[in-house]
C-alpha positions in Angstrom: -7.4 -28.5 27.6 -8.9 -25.0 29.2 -10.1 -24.7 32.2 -13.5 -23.6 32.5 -14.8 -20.4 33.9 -17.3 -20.4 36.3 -19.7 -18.3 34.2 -19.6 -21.0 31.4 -21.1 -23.9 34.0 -24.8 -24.6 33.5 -25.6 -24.5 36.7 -24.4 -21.0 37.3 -27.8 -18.9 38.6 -28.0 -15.4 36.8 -27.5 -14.6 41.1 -24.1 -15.5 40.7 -23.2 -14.4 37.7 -24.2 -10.9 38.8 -22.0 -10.7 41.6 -19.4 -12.2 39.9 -20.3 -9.3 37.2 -20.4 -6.3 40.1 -17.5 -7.6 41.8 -15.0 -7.2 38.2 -16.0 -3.8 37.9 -15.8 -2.9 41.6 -12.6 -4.3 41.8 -11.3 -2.2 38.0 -12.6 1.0 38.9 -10.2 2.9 41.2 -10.8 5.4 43.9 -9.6 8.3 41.9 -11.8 7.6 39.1 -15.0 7.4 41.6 -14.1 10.5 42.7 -13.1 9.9 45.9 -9.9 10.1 48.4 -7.2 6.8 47.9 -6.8 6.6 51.1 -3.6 5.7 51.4 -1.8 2.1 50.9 -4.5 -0.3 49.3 -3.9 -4.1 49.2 -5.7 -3.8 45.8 -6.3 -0.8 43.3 -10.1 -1.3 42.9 -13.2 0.2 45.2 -13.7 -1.6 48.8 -17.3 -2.8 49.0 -18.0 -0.3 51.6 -16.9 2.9 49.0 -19.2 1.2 46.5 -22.1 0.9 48.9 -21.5 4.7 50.6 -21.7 5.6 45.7 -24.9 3.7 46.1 -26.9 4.4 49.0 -26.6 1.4 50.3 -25.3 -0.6 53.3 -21.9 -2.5 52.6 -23.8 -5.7 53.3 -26.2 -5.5 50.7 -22.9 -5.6 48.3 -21.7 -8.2 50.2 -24.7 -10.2 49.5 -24.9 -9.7 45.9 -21.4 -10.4 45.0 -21.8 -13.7 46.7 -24.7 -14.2 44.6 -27.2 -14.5 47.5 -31.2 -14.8 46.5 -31.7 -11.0 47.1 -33.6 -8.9 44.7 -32.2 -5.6 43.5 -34.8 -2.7 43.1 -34.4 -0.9 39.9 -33.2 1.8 41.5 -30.1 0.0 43.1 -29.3 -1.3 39.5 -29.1 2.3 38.3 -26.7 3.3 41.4 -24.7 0.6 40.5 -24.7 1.4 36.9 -23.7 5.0 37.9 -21.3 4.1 40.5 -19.4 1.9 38.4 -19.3 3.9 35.6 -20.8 1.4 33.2 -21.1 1.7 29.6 -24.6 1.2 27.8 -23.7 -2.5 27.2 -22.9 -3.2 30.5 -25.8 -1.5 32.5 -27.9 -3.7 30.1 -26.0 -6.8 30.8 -26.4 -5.8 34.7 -30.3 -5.5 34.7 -30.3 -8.8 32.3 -28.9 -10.3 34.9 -30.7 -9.4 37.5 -34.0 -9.8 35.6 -35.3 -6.3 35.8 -36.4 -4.4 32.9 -34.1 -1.6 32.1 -36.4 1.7 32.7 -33.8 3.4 29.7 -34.0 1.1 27.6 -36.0 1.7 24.0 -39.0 0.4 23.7 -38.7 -1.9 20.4 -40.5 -1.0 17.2 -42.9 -3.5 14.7 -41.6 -7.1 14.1 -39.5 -7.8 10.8 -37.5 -10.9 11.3 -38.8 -12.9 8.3 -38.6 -9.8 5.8 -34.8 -9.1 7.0 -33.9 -13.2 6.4 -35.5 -12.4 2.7 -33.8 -9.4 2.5 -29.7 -10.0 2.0 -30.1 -12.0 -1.1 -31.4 -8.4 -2.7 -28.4 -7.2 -1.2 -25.2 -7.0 -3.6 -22.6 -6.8 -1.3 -21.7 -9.2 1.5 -24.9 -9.6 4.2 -26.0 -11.9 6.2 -28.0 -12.4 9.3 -27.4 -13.5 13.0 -29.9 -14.9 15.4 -29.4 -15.3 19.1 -26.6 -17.7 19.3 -24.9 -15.9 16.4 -25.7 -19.0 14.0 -25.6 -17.2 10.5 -29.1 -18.3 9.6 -28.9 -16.3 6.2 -26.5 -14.8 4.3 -26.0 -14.0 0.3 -23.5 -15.4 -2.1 -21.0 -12.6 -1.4 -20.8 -13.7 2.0 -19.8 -17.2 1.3 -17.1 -16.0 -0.7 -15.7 -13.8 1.5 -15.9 -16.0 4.6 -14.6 -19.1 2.7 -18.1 -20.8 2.9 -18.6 -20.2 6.3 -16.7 -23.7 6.8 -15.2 -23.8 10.7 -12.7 -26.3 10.3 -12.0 -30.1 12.0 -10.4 -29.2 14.7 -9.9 -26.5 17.3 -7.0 -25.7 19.7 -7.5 -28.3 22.0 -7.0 -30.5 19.5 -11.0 -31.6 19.6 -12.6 -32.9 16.8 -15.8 -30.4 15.5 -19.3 -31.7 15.8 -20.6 -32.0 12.4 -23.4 -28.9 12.4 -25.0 -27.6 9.0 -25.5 -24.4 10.4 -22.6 -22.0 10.2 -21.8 -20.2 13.4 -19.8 -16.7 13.5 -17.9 -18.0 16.3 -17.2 -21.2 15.1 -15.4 -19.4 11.9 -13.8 -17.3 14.0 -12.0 -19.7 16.4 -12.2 -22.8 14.7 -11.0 -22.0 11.0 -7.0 -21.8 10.7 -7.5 -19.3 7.8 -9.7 -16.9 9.7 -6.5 -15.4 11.5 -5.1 -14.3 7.9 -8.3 -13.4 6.8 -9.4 -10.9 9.2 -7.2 -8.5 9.9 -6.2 -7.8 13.2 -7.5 -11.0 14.3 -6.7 -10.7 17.8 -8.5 -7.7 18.8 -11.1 -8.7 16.5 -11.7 -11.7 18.3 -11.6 -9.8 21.5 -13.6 -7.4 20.4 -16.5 -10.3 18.9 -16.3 -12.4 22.2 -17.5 -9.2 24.4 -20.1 -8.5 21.9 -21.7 -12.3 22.2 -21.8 -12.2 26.1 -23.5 -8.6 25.8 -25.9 -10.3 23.6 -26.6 -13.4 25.1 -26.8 -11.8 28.7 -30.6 -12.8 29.3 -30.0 -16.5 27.7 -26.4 -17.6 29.7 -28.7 -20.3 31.0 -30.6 -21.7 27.8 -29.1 -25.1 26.8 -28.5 -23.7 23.4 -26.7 -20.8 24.2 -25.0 -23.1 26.7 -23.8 -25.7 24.4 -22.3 -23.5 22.2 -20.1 -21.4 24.8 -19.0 -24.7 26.5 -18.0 -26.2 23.2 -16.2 -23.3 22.4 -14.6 -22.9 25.5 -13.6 -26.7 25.7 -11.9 -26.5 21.9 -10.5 -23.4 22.3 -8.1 -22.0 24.5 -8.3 -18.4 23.2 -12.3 -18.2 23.7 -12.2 -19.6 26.9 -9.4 -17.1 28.0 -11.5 -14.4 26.2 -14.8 -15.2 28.2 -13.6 -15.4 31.6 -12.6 -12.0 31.3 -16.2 -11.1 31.4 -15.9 -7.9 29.1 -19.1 -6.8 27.7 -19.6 -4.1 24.7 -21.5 -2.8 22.1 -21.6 -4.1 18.8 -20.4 -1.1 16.4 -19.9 -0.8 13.0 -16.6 0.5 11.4 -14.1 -0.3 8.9 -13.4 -4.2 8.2 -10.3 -5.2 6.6 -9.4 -8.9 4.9 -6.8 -10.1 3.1 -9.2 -13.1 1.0 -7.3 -15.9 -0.7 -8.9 -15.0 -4.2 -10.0 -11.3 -3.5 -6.9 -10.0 -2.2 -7.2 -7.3 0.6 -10.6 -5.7 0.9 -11.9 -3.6 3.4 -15.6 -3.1 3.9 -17.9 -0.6 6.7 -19.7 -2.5 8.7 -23.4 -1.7 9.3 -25.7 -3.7 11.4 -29.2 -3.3 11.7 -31.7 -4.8 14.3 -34.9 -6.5 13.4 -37.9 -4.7 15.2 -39.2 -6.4 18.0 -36.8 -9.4 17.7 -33.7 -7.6 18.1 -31.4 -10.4 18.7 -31.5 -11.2 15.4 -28.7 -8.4 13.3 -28.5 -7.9 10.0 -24.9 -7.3 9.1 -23.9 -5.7 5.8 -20.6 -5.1 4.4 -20.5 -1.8 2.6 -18.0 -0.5 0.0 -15.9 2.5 2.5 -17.6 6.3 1.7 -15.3 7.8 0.0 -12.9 10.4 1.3 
């Protein structure tokens, strides 16, 4: 059985998870890539709080207090110090100010709502499409995509031996961990997975403490030793598109470019088609 994380807990505050966040970066980013002097023999390679504090403007206490996930409120312009300081990708900058429940001053302003037309659309689609909501439940997809998942079916049982909880709804996730013929399927499997499990925490940064969201992460991380090694990493990234290989049962070995599209002022729900590759 794995051992839960501390960030998969539902009574984690978004308080603690942010230091817990800040603190994992701090401690990856060494002095040399901050720009600033080793300092001779370190008893660990990443920033001390006090070099992360002088990047920020900031006393050393203040980082103190928000990696032990104390009830202080970071000003918008601490979260973009930090950001900067840390060297943060877009992804992660968004999951920091999620977390800290400030709006993002950089971030896009989003557009006219189109959920329902983008659920209509994949079944005029003719290749494999289908579409995500928050919890990465696949709450429509075309016939292409059945096939070329295997009917989205997750399997019995996952690596901890658990039995699955009967759910009608077909879960990206769930496939992906859950299914024994995933792993042939997709290829590369293991960075795949790496890769997916990154992309759900960047996604689900402002709903880690929804009882949904919740329930699914704890049942993955209870059935499956993989995912629950995966998420306590605490890697966060962008979704990107790209080239898709699988070797199907009945199809043989395809490979497919990934686009996924964002529906307008709901963008946690993706559209995500499967395109023949452009030609060279």
């Amino acid at each position: 059985m794995p051992t839960h994380s501390s960030s998969v807990a539902s009574d984690v505050p978004s308080s603690r998870l942010l230091g817990d966040f800040i603190r994992l970066h701090r401690n990856r980013l060494t002095p040399d890539a901050a720009g600033l002097p080793s300092a001779g023999r370190r008893r660990a390679p990443g920033l001390r709080r006090e070099e992360l504090a002088a990047l920020c403007g900031v006393s050393a206490t203040w980082i103190t207090w928000l990696e032990q996930g104390r009830d202080v409120a970071a000003s918008v312009k601490t979260l973009e110090a930090l950001a900067q300081a840390l060297q943060l990708t877009a992804a992660e900058r968004a999951y920091l100010f999620v977390l800290a429940q400030r709006r993002d001053p950089s971030a896009p302003q989003p557009a006219p709502r189109a959920v329902d037309a983008m659920l209509r659309s994949v079944q005029s689609i003719v290749h494999p499409a289908y579409v995500l909501n928050p919890r990465w439940d696949v709450v429509a997809g075309n016939a292409p995509a059945a096939e070329l998942f295997l009917g989205w079916q997750a399997g019995d049982i996952g690596s901890a031996g658990e039995q699955a909880t009967p759910n009608p709804t077909p879960n990206l996730l769930r496939f992906l961990f859950f299914n024994p013929q995933a792993r042939s399927l997709i290829d590369d499997w293991s960075e795949r997975s790496q890769r997916l499990v990154a992309e759900f925490r960047a996604d689900c940064a402002g709903r880690l403490q929804s009882a949904a969201v919740l329930e699914l992460i704890e049942e993955l991380a209870r059935r499956s030793a993989e995912f629950a090694a995966l998420w306590q990493r605490n890697d966060v990234q962008e979704r990107e598109g790209g080239a898709r290989g699988f070797v199907h049962p009945r199809l043989g070995r395809v490979v497919f470019e990934q686009l996924t599209l964002r529906a307008a002022l709901q963008p946690d729900y993706k559209l995500v088609m499967l395109l023949p590759p452009a030609a060279a």
